[in-house]
PALUM-771991 format. One record per residue: residue in one letter; z, y, x of N, C-alpha, C in turn. Coordinates in steps of 0.2 Angstrom, whole numbers. Layout:
<atoms>
a_Z_Y_X_Z_Y_X_Z_Y_X $
...
</atoms>
This chain:
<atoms>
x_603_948_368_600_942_369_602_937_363 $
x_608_938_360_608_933_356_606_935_349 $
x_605_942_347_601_944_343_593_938_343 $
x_590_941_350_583_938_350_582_931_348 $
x_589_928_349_588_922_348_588_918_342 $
x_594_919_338_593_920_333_587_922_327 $
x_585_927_330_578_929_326_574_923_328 $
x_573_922_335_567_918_335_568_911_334 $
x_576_907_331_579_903_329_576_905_322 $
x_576_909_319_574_910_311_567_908_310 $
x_564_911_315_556_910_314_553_902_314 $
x_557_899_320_553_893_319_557_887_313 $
x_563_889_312_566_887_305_562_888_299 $
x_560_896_298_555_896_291_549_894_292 $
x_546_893_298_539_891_300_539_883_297 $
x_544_879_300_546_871_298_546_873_294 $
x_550_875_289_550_873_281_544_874_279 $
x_540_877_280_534_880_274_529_874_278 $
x_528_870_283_524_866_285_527_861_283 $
x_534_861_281_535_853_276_535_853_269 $
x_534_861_266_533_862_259_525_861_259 $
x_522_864_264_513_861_263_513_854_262 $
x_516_851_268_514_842_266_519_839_261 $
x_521_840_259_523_836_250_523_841_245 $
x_520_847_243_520_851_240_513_850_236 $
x_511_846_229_502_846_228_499_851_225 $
x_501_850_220_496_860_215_500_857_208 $
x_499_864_205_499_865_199_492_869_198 $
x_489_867_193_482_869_192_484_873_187 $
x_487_871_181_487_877_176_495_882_176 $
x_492_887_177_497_893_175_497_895_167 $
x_502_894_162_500_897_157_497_903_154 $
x_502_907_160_502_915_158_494_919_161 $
x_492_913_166_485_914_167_479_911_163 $
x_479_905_159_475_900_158_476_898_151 $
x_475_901_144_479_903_137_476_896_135 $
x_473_893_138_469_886_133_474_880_136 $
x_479_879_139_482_875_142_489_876_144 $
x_493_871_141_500_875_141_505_867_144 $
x_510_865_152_510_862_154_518_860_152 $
x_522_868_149_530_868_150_535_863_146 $
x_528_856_144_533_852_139_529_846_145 $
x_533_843_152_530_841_155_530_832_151 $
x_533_831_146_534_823_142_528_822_140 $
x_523_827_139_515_826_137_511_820_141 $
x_508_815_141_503_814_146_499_818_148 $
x_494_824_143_490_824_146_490_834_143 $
x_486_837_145_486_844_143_485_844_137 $
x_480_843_133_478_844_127_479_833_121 $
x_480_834_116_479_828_116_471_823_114 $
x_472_817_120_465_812_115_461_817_121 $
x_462_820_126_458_820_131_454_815_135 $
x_448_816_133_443_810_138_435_814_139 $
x_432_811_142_425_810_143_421_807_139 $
x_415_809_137_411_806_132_410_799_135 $
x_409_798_139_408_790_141_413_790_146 $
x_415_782_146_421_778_154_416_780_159 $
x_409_780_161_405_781_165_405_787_167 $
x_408_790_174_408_797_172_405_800_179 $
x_402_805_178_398_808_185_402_813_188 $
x_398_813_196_402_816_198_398_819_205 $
x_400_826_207_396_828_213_400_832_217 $
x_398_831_224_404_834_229_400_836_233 $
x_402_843_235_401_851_237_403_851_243 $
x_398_852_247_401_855_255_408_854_258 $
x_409_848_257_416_844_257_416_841_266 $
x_420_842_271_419_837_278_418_831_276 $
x_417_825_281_416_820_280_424_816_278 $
x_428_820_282_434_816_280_438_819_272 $
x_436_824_269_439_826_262_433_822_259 $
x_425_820_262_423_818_256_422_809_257 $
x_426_806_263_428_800_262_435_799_257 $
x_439_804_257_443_802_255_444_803_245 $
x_440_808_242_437_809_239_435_802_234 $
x_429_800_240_426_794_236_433_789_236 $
x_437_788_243_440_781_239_445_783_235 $
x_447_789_233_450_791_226_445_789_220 $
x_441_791_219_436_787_214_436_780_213 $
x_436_776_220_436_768_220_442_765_218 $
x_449_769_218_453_767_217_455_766_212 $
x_454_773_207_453_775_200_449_768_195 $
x_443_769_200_439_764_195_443_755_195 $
x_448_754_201_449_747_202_453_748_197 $
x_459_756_196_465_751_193_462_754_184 $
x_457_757_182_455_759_176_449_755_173 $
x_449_757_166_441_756_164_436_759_165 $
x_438_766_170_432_771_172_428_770_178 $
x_421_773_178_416_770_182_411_778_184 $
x_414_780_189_412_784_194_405_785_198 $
x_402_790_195_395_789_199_394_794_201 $
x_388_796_208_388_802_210_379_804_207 $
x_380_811_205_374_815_204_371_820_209 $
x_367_824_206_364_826_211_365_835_206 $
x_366_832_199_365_838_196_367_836_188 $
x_370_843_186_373_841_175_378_837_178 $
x_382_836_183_388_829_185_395_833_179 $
x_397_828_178_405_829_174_410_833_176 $
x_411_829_184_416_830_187_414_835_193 $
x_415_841_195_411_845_200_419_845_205 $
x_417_843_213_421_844_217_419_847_223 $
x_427_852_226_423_860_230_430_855_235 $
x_430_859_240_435_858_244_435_866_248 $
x_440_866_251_442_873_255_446_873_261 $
x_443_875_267_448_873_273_450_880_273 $
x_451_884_269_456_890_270_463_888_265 $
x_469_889_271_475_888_267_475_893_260 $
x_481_890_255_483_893_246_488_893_246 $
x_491_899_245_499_899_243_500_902_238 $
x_502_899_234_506_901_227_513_902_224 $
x_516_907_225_523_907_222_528_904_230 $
x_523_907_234_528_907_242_525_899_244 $
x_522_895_241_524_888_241_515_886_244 $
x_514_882_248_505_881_248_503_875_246 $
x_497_878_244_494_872_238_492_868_238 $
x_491_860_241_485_855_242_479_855_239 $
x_480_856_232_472_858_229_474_861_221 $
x_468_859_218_468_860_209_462_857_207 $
x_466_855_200_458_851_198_462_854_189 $
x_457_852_184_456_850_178_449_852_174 $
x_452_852_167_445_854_164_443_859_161 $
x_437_860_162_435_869_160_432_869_155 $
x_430_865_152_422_865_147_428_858_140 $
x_430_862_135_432_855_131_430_858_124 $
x_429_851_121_426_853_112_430_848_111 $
x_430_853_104_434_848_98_430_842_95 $
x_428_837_95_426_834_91_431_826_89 $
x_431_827_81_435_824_77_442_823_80 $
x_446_816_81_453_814_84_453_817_92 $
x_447_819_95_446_817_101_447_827_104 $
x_447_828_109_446_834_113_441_832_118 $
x_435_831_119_430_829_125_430_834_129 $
x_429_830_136_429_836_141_421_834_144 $
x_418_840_146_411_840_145_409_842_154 $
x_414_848_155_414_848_163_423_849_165 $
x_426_846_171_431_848_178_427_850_184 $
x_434_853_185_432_853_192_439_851_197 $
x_439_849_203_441_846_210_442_850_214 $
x_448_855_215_445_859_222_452_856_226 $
x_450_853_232_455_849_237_454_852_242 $
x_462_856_243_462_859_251_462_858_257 $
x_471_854_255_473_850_259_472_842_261 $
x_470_839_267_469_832_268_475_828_268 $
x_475_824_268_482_819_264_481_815_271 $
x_489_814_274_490_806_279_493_802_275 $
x_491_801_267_492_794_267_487_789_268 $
x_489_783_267_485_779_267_480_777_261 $
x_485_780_257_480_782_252_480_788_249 $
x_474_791_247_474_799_247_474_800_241 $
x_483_802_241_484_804_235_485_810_231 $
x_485_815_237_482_822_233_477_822_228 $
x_468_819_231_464_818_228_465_813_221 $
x_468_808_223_470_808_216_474_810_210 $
x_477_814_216_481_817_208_476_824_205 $
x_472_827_208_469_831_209_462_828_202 $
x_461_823_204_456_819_199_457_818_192 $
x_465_814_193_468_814_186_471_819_182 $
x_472_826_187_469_832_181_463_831_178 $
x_456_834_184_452_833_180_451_829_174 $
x_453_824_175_453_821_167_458_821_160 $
x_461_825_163_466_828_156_473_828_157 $
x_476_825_163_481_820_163_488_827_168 $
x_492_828_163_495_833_167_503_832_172 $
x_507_833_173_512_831_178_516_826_173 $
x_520_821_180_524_820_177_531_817_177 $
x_537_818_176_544_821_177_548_813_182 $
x_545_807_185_543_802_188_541_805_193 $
x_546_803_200_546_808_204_542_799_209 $
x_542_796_207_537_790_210_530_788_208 $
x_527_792_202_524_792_202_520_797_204 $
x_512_796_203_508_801_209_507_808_206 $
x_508_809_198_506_814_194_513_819_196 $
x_518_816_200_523_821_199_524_829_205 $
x_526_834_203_523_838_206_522_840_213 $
x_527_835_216_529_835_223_527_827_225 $
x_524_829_231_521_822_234_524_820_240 $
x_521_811_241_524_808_246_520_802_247 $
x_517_799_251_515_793_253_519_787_249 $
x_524_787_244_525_781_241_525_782_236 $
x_523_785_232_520_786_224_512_783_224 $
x_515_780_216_508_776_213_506_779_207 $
x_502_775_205_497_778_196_501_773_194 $
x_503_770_194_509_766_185_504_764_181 $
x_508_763_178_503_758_171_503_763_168 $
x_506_769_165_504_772_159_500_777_159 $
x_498_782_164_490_781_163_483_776_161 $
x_484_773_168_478_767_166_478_766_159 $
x_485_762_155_486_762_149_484_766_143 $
x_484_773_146_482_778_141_474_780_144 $
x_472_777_149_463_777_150_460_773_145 $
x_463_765_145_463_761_141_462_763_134 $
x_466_767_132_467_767_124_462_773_122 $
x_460_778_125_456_782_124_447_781_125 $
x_449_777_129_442_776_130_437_771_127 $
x_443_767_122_441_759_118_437_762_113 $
x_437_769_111_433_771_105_426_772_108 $
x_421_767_105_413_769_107_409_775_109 $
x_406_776_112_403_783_113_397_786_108 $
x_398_786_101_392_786_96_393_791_93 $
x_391_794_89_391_799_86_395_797_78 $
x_397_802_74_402_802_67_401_805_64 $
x_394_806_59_395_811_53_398_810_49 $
x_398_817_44_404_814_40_403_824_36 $
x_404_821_30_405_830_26_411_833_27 $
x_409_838_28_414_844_31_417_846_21 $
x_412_850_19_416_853_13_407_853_8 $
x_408_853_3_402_852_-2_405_853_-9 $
x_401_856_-11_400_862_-18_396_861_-24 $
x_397_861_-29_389_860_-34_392_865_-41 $
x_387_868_-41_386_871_-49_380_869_-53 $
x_380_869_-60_375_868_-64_374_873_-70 $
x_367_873_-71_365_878_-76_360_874_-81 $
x_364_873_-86_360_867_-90_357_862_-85 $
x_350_860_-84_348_855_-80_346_855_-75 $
x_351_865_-71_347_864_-66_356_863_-61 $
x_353_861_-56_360_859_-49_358_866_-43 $
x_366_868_-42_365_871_-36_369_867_-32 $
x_369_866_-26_371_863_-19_375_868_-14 $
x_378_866_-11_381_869_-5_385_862_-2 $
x_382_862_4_387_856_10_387_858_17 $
x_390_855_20_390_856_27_391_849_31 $
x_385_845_35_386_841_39_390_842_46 $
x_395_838_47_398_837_55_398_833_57 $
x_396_832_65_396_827_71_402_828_74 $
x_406_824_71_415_823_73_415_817_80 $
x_409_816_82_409_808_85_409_812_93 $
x_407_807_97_405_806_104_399_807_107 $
x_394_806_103_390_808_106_384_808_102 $
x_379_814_105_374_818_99_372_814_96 $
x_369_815_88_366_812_82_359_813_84 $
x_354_806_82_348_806_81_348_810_75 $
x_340_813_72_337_815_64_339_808_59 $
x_341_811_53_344_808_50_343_811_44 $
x_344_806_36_343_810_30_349_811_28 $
x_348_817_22_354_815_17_350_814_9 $
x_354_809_7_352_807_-1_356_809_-7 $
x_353_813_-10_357_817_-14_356_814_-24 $
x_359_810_-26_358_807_-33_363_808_-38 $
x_360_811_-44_367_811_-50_367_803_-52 $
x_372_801_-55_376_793_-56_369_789_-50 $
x_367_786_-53_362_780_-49_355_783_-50 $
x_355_789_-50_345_793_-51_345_798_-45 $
x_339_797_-39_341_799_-33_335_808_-36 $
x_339_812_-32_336_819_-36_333_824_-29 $
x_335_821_-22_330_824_-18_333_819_-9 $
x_329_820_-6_330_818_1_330_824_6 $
x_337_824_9_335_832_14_335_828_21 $
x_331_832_25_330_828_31_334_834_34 $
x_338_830_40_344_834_44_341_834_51 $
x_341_839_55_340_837_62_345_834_66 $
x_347_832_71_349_830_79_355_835_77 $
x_362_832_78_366_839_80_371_834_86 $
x_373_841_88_375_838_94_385_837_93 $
x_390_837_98_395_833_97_398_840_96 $
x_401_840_89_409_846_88_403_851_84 $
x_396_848_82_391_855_80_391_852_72 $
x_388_857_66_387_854_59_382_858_57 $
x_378_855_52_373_861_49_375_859_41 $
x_375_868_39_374_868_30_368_868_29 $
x_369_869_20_363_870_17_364_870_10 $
x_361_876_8_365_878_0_355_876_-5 $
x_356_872_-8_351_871_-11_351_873_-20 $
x_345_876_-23_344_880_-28_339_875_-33 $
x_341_877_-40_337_876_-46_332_868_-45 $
x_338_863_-41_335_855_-42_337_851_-48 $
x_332_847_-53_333_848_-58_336_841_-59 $
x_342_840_-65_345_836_-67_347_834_-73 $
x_349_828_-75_351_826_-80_358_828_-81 $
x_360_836_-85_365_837_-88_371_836_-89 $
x_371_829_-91_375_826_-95_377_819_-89 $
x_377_821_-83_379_818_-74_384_817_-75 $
x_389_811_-74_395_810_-73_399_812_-65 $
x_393_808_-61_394_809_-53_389_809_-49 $
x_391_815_-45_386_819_-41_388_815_-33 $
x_382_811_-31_384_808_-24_380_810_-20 $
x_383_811_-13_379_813_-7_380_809_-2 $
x_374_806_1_375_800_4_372_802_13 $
x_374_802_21_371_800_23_368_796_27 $
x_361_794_25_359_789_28_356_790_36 $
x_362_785_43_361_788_48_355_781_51 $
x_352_782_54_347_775_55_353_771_63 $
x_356_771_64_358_768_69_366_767_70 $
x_368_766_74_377_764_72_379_771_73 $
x_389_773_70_390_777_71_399_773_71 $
x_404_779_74_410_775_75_412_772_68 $
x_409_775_62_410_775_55_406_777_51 $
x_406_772_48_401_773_41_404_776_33 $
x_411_775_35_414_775_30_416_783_25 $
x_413_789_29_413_795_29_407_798_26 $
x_402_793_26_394_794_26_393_796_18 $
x_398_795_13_397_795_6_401_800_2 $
x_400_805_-1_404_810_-4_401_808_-12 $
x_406_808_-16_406_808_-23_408_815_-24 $
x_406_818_-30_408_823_-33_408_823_-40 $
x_414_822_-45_413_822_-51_412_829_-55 $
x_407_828_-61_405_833_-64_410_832_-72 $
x_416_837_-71_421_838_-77_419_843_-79 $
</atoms>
């Protein structure tokens, strides 16, 4: 008898604890030893990777066979984001930034069960910046707080943003109805986002040989910016004498085109070989647009 009891004294002991690890317990999205592009064990970082953002503060978003109550809570995750940030939340239909799944089957990872996972799956390098192109949201568990803060913390993976060692704040890995967003995100939304969403060309690496008065070329244009490049030329002139116009197509963001040109005829006795180019519309910088090369 007092065996049985005991045992059934054990049972609903561990049953309690694991219903109180589910409701304050959020996720860890990135495993390292699972996910080699993401690495979380230096939790002082704000964000996973650095200069994490979205091509634009306007950022799309679509949600998946979600109930009515994960996908009310969801949106005012977005509304609240949007209240205390510069970011602006919209829903699509289809190509959305942000893609959000939910799952009404429980997740246990490492004994412990997981309210959801969110980050980003799709990131390029372009220039200062790491853009994220696609996340994703998957929210398991429903939140009794008042305000739903799993989904939001869920969200601010998605956009780059990884735990944080503020155990009052919302990013921290164990949750509670009195945790908020703080000002140093928002602040660090702020600051990443102030850069316009334009395109930066800018020369990668560039080469010339001559043979008496003929020029050989070799260059490589890159779009270091935000967002795709219209056609555009390049101007290529020894000292002040222009020696040809190459027309460049459209490149898109993290992408570059070469181009190795042959037997273009020149004045020999060139001081400086300038490569210039000319973008028809704004770009974060103009200041990158001009390479000189001297001919010693």
């Amino acid at each position: 008898m007092n065996i049985k009891f005991i045992l059934t004294s054990l049972v609903i002991f561990i049953s309690t604890l694991l219903v109180l690890v589910y409701w304050f317990y959020p996720i860890q999205r990135f495993n390292p030893s699972e996910n080699s592009n993401f690495s979380i064990s230096n939790t002082s970082k704000v964000q996973f990777y650095p200069n994490l953002r979205f091509q634009s503060s306007d950022i799309s978003f679509h949600i998946f066979d979600c109930s009515i109550q994960k996908t009310d809570q969801i949106k005012k995750a977005f509304e609240i984001l949007e209240n205390k940030t510069i970011l602006n939340f919209y829903s699509t239909e289809n190509s959305e930034e942000i893609s959000v799944y939910c799952s009404e089957e429980d997740k246990i990872q490492g004994g412990l069960f997981i309210a959801g996972e969110g980050g980003p799956v799709k990131i390029t390098q372009a220039g200062n910046f790491n853009l994220i192109s696609n996340s994703i949201v998957l929210l398991i568990r429903n939140s009794n707080c008042y305000n739903p803060n799993v989904a939001i913390h869920e969200i601010l993976h998605a956009l780059g943003f990884t735990h944080s060692e503020n155990e009052n704040n919302i990013m921290y890995n164990f949750t509670n109805c009195n945790q908020n967003l703080g000002d140093d995100i928002p602040e660090k939304i702020a600051q990443l986002y102030s850069e316009k969403s334009l395109p930066d060309l800018e020369f990668e690496t560039a080469s010339f040989s001559t043979q008496g008065d003929l020029l050989s070329l070799d260059f490589l244009v890159r779009n270091n910016g935000l967002k795709d490049s219209k056609n555009f030329n390049l101007k290529i002139s020894a000292d002040l004498k222009e020696i040809k116009i190459v027309p460049i197509e459209a490149l898109e963001i993290g992408t570059g085109m070469g181009a190795s040109l042959e037997n273009l005829k020149i004045d020999k006795n060139f001081k400086e070989l300038i490569l210039e180019i000319n973008y028809p519309s704004e770009e974060i910088s103009k200041t990158n647009n001009i390479l000189v090369l001297k001919n010693e």
